[in-house]
N, C-alpha and C positions, 0 to 999 in steps of 0.2 A: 373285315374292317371296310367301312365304303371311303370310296377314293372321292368322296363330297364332304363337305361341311356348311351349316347353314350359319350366315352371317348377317341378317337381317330376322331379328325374333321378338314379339313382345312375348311380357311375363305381368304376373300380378301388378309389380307394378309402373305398367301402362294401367294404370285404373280406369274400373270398366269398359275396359278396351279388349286387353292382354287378358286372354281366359288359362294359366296355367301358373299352377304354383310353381316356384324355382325347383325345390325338391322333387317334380314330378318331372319338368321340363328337364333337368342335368339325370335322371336315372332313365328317362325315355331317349334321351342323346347317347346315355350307355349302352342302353339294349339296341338298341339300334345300329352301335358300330361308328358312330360320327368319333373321330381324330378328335374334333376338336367342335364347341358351338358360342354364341355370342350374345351377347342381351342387350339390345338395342331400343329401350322405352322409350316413350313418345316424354320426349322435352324434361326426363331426368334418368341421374345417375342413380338412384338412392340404393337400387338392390344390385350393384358392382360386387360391394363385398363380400357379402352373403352370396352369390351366385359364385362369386373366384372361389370362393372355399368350398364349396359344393362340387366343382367341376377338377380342385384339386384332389380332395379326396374320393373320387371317384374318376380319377385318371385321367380327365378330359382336358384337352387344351382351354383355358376359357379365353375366350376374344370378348373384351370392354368395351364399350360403346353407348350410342343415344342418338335416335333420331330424333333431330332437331329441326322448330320450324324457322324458317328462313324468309325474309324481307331484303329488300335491298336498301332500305334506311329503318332502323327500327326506333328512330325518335321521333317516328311521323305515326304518330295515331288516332286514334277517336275519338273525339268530344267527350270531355267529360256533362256531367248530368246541371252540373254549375254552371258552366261556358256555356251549353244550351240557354240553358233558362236567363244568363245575361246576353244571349244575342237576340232572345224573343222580347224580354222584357220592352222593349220599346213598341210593340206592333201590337195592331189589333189582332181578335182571333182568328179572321180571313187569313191575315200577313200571317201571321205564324204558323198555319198549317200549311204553306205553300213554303217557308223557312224548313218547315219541320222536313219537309218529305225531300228536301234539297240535300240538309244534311245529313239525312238517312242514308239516299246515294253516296254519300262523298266518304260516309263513313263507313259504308257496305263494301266500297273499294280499298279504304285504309285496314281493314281488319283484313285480307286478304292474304293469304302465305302457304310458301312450299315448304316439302321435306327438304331434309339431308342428313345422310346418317354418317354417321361419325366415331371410327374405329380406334382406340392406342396401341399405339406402336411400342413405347418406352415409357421412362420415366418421366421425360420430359413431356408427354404426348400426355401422361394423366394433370399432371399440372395443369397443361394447357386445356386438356374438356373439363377438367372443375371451377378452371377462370371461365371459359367459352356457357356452360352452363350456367353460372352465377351471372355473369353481366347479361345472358340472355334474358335474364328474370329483373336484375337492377335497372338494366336500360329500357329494357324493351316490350317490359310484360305490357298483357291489356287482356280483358276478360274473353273468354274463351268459349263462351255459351256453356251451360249446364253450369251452373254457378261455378267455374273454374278460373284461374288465373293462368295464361299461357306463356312461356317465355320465348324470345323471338332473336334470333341472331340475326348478322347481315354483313354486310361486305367488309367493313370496318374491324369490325370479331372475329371474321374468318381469317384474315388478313394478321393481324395480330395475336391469334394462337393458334397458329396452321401448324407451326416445328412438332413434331413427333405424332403426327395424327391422319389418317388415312379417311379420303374424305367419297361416299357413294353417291349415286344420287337420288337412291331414295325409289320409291313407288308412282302411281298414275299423279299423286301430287308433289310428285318431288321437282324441284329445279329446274330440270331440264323438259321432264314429262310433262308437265300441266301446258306450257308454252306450244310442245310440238301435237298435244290433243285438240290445243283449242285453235289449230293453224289452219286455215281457209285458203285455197286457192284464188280466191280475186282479194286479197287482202296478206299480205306475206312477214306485218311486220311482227304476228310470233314467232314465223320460223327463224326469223331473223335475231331475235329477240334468246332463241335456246340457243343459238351459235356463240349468240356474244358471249354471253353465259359461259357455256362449255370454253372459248379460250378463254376466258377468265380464269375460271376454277384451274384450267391445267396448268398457267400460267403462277399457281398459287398453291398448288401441289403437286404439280407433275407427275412424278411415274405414280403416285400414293393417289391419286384421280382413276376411279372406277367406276364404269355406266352401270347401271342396275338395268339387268332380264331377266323377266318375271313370266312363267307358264301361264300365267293366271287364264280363265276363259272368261276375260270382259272388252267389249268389243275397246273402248279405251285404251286398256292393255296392247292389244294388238296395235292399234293405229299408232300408240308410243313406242314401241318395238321395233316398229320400221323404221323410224325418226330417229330413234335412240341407236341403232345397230348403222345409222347409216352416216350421223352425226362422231361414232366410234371410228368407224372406217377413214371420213374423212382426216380427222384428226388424230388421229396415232393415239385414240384411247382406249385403253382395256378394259373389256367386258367383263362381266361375272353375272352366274347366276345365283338368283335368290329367290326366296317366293314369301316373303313378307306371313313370315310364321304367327299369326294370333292365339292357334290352340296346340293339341300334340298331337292329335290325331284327325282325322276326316269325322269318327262319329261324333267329337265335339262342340260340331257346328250348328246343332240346336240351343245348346249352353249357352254361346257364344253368343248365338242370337239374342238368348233372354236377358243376358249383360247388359247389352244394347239399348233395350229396350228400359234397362233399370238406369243406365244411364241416361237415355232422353226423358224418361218418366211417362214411357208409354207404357201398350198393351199390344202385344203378339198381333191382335186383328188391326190395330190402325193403320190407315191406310197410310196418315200421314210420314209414321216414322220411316228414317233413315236406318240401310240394312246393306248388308253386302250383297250381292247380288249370287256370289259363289259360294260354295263348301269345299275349299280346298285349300283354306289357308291354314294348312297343317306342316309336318316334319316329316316331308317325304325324301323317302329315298334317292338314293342318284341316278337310278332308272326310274321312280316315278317323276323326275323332273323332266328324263328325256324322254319320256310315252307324252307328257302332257304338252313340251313342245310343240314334238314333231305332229301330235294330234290337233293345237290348238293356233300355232305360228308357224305354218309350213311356206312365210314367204323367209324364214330366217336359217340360211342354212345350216345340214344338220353340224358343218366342222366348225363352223361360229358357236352354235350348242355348246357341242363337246368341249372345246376350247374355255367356255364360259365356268361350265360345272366344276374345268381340271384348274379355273384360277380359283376359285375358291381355297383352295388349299394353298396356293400362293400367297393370298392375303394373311392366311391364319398364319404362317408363316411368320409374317414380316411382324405379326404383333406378337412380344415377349414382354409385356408388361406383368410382374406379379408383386402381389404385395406381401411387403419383408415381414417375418414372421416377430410378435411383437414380445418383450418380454415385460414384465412388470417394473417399472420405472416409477421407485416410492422417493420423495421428497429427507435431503438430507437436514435431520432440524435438530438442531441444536438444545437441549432442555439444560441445560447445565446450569442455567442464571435464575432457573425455577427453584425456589426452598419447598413452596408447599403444594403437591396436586392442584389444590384449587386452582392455585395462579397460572398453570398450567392450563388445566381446563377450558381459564378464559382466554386466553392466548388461542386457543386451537379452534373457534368458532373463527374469528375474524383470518385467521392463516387459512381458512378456506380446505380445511381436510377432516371436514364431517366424516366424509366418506370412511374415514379411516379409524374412527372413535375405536369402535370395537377391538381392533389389533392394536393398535396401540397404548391403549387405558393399562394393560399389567403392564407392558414394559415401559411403560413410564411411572408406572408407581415403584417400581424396583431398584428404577433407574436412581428416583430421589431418595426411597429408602436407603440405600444403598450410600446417597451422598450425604444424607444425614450422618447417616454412622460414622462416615469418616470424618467430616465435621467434629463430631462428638468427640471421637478418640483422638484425633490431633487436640484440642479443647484440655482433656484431663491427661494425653500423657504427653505434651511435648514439652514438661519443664524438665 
């Protein structure tokens, strides 16, 4: 049994993103020894259930979750295509291409967002990522390139369904990483910028606030690691490691590629497409996380490592969310004020229990034969 567990994973569906079906992902977590593993898709919940029953009946702890992207107001967003074309309408076509490339900037800033992954703890905790997921989509959606719709949380939604929910901070674009990546020595105000951040979030989750370290070998990686382990330090927050799982294995990562490429709607050779830069975003072992550290982050020491790997299992821990096992729950209906099937019949379209025509059509014809008869026989013998 490995004394690790991965708690940062996509699956199918992170659409064409997530290269691994559930069924392959929960039996490769078995073979493998993982206590327990997690399914964290990019901005929905949908395969929670399907995944919890998979990982029940094959003995696994499952941990719930969803990396979510994050904004700090998410009802500040991008012109729509109408609001364009009413603020050019007045200008000639000189003015408007100088309009146009204005709003382009301002909107290439407003589409702009980190991770955050987001674990249940309880009962309470699923309520709250199914509100926290839905309002990210009712408030805050905005197109997401690749014809997609993206939902977007923010301070406000964190803030009001934080109770029962464990909050990470995600990958090179999560929360805390993208600010301490893009931080400059003659200019400080991103470092400044992950601090406030980070006591934010702990202020808002406390002990349930966990930095994400990631082995990864991307020079970003590293430079967030420093930041992110030092940012830990400072603040009394606990580490964990992850390594942002896409497929199941390391030979996966041509596949993966080709995903990629079907979601941007390129071609392997283009130069232009967007690509990982590594092949290791698999479901490595808890010695392959600490070869790949200590080979790839050797300014992070190795008890801060260990330390990281042995909370993994801390986290899965603290999350005992399962869902109650359902039983059939049929509608109590009353036919008795029915003389003849037909009238029945038409009753049962507008009651809304189509579904149920077939089981129920004999025992309700039975039901009235049955209260015919007695009709009848009360009728000829009650004098």
């Amino acid at each position: 049994m490995e004394n690790f567990c991965h708690l940062h994973s996509h699956t199918e569906f992170s659409v064409l993103d997530g290269f691994g079906l559930l069924t392959k992902v929960v039996q490769a977590a078995k073979d493998r020894g993982f206590p327990a593993h997690a399914i964290t898709d990019h901005g929905t919940a949908s395969g929670i259930l399907q995944f919890h029953n998979l990982c029940r009946k094959a003995e696994i702890k499952p941990i719930l979750g969803c990396e979510m992207y994050f904004v700090d107001d998410n009802k500040v967003k991008p012109r729509g295509k109408e609001e364009i074309q009413a603020l050019l309408l007045p200008y000639d076509k000189e003015t408007q291409k100088v309009i146009k490339a204005k709003i382009k900037d301002e909107d290439k800033e407003k589409k702009k967002r980190d991770h955050i992954t987001i674990l249940i703890k309880d009962d309470v905790g699923y309520r709250n990522m199914m509100s926290l997921v839905s309002d990210s989509f009712l408030i805050g959606a905005i197109e997401g390139g690749y014809g997609r719709m993206i939902g977007r949380a923010d301070w406000s939604l964190l803030e009001k369904y934080r109770e029962g929910l464990i909050l990470m901070t995600a990958c090179t674009s999560g929360i805390l990483s993208r600010p301490l990546i893009e931080f400059k020595e003659d200019c400080r105000d991103m470092f400044c910028l992950a601090i406030e951040r980070a006591i934010r979030l702990k202020d808002l989750f406390g002990n349930d606030l966990y930095i994400e370290l990631m082995p990864l070998d991307m020079p970003d990686q590293k430079k967030a690691n420093i930041g992110l382990a030092g940012l830990a330090q400072e603040l009394s927050i606990q580490m964990v490691a992850t390594n942002d799982c896409h497929y199941i294995s390391k030979e996966d990562y041509g596949s993966h590629d080709v995903l990629l490429c079907i979601q941007q709607n390129k071609t392997l050779d283009d130069p232009d497409r967007w690509s990982f830069d590594i092949n290791d975003l698999y479901m490595k072992s808890r010695q392959e996380m600490l070869d790949s550290f200590l080979e790839r982050h050797q300014s992070i020491p190795r008890k801060i490592i260990e330390t990281s790997l042995d909370t993994t299992l801390e986290v899965a821990e603290k999350c005992n969310f399962t869902f109650p096992r359902c039983e059939p729950r049929l509608p109590d209906i009353d036919i008795s004020k029915y003389i003849d099937y037909s009238e029945f019949k038409e009753w049962q379209i507008p009651g809304g229990i189509l579904g149920l025509r077939d089981n129920l059509d004999e025992f309700a014809k039975n039901v009235i034969e049955e209260k015919k008869r007695e009709t009848e026989s009360s009728l000829t013998g009650g004098d």
